[in-house]
N, C-alpha and C positions, 0 to 999 in steps of 0.2 A: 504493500500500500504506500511507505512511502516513495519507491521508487518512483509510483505511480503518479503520487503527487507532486515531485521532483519533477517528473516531464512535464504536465500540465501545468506547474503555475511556471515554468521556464527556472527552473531551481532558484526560486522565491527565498530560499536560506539564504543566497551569496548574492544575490543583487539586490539586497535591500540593508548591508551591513551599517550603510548613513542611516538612513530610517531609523534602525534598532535601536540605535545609541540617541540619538535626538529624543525618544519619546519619552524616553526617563528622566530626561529633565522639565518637561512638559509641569503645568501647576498641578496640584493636587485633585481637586474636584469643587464643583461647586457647594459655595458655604450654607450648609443646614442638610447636606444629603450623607446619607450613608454609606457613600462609595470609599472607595481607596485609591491611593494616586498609582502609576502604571508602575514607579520603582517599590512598592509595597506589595504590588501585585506580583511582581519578580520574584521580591524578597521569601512571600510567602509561599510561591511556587518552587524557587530553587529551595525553599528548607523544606520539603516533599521530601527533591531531589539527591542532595548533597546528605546522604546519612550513610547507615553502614554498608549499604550497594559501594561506596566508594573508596570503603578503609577495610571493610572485614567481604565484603562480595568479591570485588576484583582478585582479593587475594584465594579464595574459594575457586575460581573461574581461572587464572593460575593455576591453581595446585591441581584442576582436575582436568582441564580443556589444555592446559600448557600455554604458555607464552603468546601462541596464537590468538589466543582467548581476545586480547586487548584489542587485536588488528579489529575481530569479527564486533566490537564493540564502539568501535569507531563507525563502522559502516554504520552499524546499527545509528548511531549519531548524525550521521551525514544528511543521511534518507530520512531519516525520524524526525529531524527539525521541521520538514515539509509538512508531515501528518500533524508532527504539535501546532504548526501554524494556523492550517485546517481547525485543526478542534478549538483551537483558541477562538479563533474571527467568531466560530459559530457560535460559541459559547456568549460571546457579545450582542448578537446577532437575537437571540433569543432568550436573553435577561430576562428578567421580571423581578419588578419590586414586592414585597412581603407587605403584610400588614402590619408588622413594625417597623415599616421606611427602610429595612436594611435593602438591598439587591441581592440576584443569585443567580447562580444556575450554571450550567454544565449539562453534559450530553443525554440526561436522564429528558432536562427541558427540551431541547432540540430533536430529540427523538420524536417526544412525544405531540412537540410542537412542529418540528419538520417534516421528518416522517411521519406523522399520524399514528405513532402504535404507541397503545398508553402500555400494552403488554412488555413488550422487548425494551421501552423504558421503566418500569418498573422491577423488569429481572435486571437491568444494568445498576438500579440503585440498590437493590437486593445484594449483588453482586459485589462492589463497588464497599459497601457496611463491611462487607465482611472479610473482602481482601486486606483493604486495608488498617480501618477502623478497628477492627480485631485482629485479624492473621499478620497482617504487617507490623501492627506497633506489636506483637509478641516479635517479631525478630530482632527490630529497637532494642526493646526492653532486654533481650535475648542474649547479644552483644554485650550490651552495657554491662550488664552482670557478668557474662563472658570475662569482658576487660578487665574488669575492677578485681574481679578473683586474683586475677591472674598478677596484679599491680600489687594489692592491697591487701591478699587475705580476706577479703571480707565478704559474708555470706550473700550468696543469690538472692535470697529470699529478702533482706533486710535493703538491699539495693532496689528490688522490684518496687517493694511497697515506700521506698522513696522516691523513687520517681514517678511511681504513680500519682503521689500527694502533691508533688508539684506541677506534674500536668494538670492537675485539676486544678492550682490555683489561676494557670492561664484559662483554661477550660469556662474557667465560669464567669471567666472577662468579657465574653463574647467577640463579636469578631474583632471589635477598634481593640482590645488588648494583643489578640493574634498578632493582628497587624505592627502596631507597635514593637512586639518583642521580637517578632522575625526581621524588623527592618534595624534593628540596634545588632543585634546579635548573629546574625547569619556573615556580615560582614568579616566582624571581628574573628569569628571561628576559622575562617574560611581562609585568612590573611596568617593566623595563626599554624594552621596546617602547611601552607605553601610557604611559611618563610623556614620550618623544620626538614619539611622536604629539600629545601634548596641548598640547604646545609650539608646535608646526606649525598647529594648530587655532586657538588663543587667538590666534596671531600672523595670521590671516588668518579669524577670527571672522566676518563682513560676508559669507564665503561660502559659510558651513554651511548656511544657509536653503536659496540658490539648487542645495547640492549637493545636497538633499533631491528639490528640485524635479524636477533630475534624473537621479536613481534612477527617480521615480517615472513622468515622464515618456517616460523611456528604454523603460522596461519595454514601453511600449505602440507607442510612436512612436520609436526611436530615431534617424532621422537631425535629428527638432525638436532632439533632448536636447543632438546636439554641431553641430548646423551644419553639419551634411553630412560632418565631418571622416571621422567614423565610416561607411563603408558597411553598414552593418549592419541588417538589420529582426528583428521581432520572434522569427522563428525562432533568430535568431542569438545572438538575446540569453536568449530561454530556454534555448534546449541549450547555449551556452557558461555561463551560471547555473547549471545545472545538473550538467553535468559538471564544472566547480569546484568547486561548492560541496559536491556526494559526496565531490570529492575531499578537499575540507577536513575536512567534520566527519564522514565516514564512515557517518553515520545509517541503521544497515538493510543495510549494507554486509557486516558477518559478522567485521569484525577486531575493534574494541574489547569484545565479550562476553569474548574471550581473559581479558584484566585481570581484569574485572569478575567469569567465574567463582573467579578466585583469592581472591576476599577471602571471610572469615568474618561471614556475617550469621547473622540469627534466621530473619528471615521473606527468601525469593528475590524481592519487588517489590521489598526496600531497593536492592540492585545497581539496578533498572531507575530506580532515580529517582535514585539517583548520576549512571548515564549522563547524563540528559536535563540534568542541570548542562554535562556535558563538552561536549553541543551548543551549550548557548546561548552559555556563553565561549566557543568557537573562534571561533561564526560573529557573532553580535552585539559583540560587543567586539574580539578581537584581530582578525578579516577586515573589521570595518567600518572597525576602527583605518586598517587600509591603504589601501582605497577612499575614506574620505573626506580622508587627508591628501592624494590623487592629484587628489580633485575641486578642493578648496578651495584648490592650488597652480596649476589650470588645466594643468595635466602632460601633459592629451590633447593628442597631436599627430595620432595616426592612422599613424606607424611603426615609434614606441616601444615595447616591450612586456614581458611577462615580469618580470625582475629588473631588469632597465635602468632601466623606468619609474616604479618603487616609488623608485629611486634618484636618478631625475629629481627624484620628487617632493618627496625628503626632502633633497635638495640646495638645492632653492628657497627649505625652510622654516627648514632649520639651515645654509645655507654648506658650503661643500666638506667640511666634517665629517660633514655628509648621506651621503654616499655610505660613507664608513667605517663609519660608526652603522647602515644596514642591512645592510652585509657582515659585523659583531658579530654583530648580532641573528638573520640567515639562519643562520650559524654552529650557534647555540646551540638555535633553530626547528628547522631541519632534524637537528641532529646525535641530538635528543631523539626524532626521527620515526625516523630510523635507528634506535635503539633498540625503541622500540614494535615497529613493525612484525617487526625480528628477533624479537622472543619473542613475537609472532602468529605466525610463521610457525614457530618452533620449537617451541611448540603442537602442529602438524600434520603436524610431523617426528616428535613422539614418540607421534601419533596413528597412522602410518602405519607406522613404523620402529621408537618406543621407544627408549629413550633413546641407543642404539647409534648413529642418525643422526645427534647433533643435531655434533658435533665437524666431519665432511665440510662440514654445511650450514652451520657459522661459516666455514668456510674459504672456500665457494662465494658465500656473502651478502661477505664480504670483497674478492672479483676482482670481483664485480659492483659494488660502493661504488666500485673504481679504474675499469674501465671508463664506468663513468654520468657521470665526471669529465670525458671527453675526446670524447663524442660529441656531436654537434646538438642544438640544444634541444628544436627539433619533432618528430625523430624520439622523443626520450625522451619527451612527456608523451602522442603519440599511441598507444605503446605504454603507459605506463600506465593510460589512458583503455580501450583494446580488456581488457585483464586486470581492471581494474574490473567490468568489464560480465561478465564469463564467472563471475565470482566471486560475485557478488551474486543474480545468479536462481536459483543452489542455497537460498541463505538465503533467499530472502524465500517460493520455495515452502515452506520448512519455517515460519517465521513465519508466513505463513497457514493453516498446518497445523494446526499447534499453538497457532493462536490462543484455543480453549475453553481450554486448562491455564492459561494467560496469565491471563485471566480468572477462573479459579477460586483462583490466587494470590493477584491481585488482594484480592477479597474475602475471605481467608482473613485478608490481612492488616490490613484495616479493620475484621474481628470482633474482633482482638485487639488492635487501637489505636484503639478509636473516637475519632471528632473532636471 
């Protein structure tokens, strides 16, 4: 789909990179409405994106698809930006204001409102609760506990049910706290991560080249890439690439529209070329961050994997402070992705229920944040992997659907900005 949409908007990700960056500085919204301004919308859609798909998945997607894994993670990025554009515009396109002045909406409305099936929008927000709202923040939570064991000693169980105490205190901010705390916070985390990495890199420079090599390598041949370490051939390395790397940057996936309908534009492409920023920082900068500090420390062993390995890696580059500096940084990754995906999925609660549901589902997204703490690794990301997939093929039929309107957006809004 997205190559699809790559040819038909004439690859809409790379000829609109002026556009992108202009709309962020755009004003907020108008005063007394409920909306959010387009870098809030960013904010809140890249802390979806930027969690543990990018410090504990990539290294997962390494340790089992091999080196390769990153190239097939890129493509997946390339292409994806096109479909996120898509889901964003639309997602604009078919807003609707609440009875408490907030805005909303995402591919549940467009569905139901473009497509006309109130059915395939309702399994999509069915869907959508539970991928993320439940199954995903268990692998947050998942991680997090993950990390901190491994930092600090300190028990699963007593980590889960603190962070689930403190999502609830954003939780019951509504959305203007959301917004707020992803547009302070996602920054800082984010600059924190990449200036650690960069440390790691300069400090073993002589093997940026070779981890180039392979990436690229891997992609095709993967047992050349690691010397056999890796048993993995190319299928393994594109479906683990690829179910990573959705998982990362969410591209076409149907959650980050959420964000993106909320903020106030002129023209509905502005959102869509907002998104396609939110792709390329997740997966080129902060997922390569990780992968390449894994390559350039030589970190592949072949039984390492997950968060361990990211921690391996960051141990080699910085000293036993390594493995603290990614229990920080998972921390601050995953607990922003907690957030995101709650007000995706509370979206769908108040699609489905209005706004009566959404109190039950802070409570229920809260026992699943403590639960995701103290279960198996593999069990939690195989279940968010199956919820991914059940979630995604509502949206991308509606994407394809509606892909004329897409298009007629499109150049509505290049008659009134020419270049």
């Amino acid at each position: 789909v997205g190559v699809y949409f790559t040819v038909r908007t004439k690859a809409v990700q790379l000829r609109y990179l002026r556009d992108m960056f202009t709309q962020l500085t755009e004003k907020k919204h108008v005063q007394g409405e409920k909306s959010i301004s387009s870098f809030q919308a960013l904010m809140v859609s890249t802390a979806s994106r930027v969690g543990t798909g990018n410090i504990a998945g990539v290294a997962t997607a390494i340790a089992t698809g091999g080196p390769g894994a990153v190239f097939w993670m890129g493509a997946m990025a390339v292409f994806g930006a096109a479909s996120a554009f898509v889901e964003s515009t639309l997602a604009q396109i078919w807003k609707v204001r609440g009875r408490d002045g907030e805005f909303r909406g995402g591919p549940a409305y467009y569905i139901s409102k473009g497509l006309g099936s109130k059915k395939l929008a309702a399994f999509f927000s069915i869907s959508i609760i539970i991928a993320l709202g439940f199954i995903g923040n268990m692998v947050q939570s998942n991680s997090i506990a993950d990390a901190f064991q491994t930092a600090f000693s300190l028990p699963p169980l007593l980590i889960g049910v603190l962070i689930s105490a403190l999502a609830a205190f954003v939780f019951f901010g509504g959305m203007g706290r959301i917004a707020a705390f992803t547009e302070k916070i996602v920054p800082i985390m984010a600059a924190l991560y990449l200036i650690g990495g960069l440390i790691v890199l300069f400090a073993n420079a002589s093997n940026i080249i070779p981890a180039f090599k392979m990436i690229f390598v891997g992609a095709f041949d993967p047992a050349a890439a690691t010397g056999g370490i890796i048993g993995a051939g190319v299928k393994e390395a594109m479906r683990y690439g690829v179910a990573r790397g959705l998982f990362s940057n969410e591209a076409g996936m149907g959650s980050t529209p959420h964000a993106h309908a909320v903020a106030k534009v002129k023209y509905p492409a502005q959102q869509g070329f907002v998104a396609i920023i939110g792709v390329f920082v997740d997966t080129f900068i902060v997922l390569n961050m990780t992968a390449f500090v894994i390559f350039v420390t030589n970190s592949i062993d072949g039984s390492t994997t997950g968060i361990a390995l990211t921690q391996k890696a960051f141990e080699s580059g910085l000293g036993s402070f390594g493995i603290t500096f990614v229990a920080i940084c998972l921390f601050f990754f995953a607990f922003s992705t907690i957030i995101g995906w709650y007000f995706f999925g509370e979206q769908n609660i108040k699609y489905l229920f209005g706004t009566k549901g959404t109190t039950p589902y802070r409570l229920i997204v809260m026992g699943f944040i403590v639960l995701g703490s103290v279960l198996q690794v593999d069990l939690v990301w195989e279940l968010a992997d199956m919820f991914n997939g059940l979630m995604v093929l509502p949206n991308l039929i509606a994407l394809i659907g509606l892909s004329k309107i897409v298009s007629m957006a499109l150049k509505d809004y290049d008659a009134n900005n020419p270049r």
